[in-house]
C-alpha positions in Angstrom: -22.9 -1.2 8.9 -22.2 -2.0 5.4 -18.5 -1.7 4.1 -17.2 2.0 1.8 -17.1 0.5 -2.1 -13.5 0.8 -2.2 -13.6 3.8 -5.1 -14.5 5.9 -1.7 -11.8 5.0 -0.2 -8.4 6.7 -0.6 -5.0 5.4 0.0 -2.0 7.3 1.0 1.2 6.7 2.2 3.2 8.9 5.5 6.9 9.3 5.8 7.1 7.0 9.3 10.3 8.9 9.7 8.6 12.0 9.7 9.4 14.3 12.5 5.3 14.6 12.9 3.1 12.3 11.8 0.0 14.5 12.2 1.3 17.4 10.7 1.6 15.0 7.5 -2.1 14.0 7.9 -4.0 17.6 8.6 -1.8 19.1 5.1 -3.1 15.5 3.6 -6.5 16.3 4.7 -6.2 19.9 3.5 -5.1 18.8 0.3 -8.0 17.2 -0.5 -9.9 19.2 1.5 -8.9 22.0 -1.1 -8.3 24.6 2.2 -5.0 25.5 4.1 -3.9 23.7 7.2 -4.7 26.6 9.4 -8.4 26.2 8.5 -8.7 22.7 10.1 -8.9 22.1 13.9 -6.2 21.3 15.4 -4.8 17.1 15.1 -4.0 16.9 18.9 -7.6 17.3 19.9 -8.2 14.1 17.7 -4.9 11.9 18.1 -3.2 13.6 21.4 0.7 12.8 20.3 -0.9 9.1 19.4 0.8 9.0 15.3 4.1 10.2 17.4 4.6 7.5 19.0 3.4 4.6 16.7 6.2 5.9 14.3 9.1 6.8 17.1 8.7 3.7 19.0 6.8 1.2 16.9 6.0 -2.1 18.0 6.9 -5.2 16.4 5.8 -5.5 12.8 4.1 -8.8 13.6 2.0 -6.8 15.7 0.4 -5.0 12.6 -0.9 -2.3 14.7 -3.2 0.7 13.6 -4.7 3.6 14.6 -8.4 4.7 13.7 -9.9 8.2 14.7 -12.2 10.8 12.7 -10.8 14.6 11.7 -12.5 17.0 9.6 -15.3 14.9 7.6 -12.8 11.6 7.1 -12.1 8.3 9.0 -8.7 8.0 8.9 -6.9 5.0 9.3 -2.6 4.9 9.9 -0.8 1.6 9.8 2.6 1.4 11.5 4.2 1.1 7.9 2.9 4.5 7.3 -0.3 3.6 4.7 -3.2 5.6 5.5 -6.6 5.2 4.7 -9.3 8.1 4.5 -13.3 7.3 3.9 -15.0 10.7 3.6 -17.7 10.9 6.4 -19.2 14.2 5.6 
């Protein structure tokens, strides 16, 4: 599989303090998206509470963990410092 050029990818950035992460994503998503949040499916079926807890209890930052699942037409990758990256699938 060959890699995105990198003007396909986007970079964002979450509020890790953020009371939930996913809600931050699907209105991220919808802004690009051009639609409202209530027109995407829902972010549980994707991440179930996952982005909750890799903000609220995060582990070490030497541990440079991330999270990678699909939603709506993007890959979407969260670090624990809160950058997000989307590649559009669809």
């Amino acid at each position: 599989m060959s890699e995105m050029p990198e003007s396909e990818i986007l970079h964002r950035e979450v509020d890790t303090d953020a009371t939930n992460p996913a809600v931050e994503i699907a209105e991220l998503v919808a802004k690009l998206e051009g639609k409202d949040t209530t027109e995407l499916s829902t972010m549980y079926e994707c991440v179930d509470g996952v982005l909750d807890n890799l903000f609220s209890n995060p582990p070490k930052p030497d541990a440079q963990m991330q999270i990678k699942f699909s939603y709506e037409t993007y890959r979407i990758t969260i670090e624990q410092n809160g950058t997000v990256r989307l590649v559009k699938t669809g």
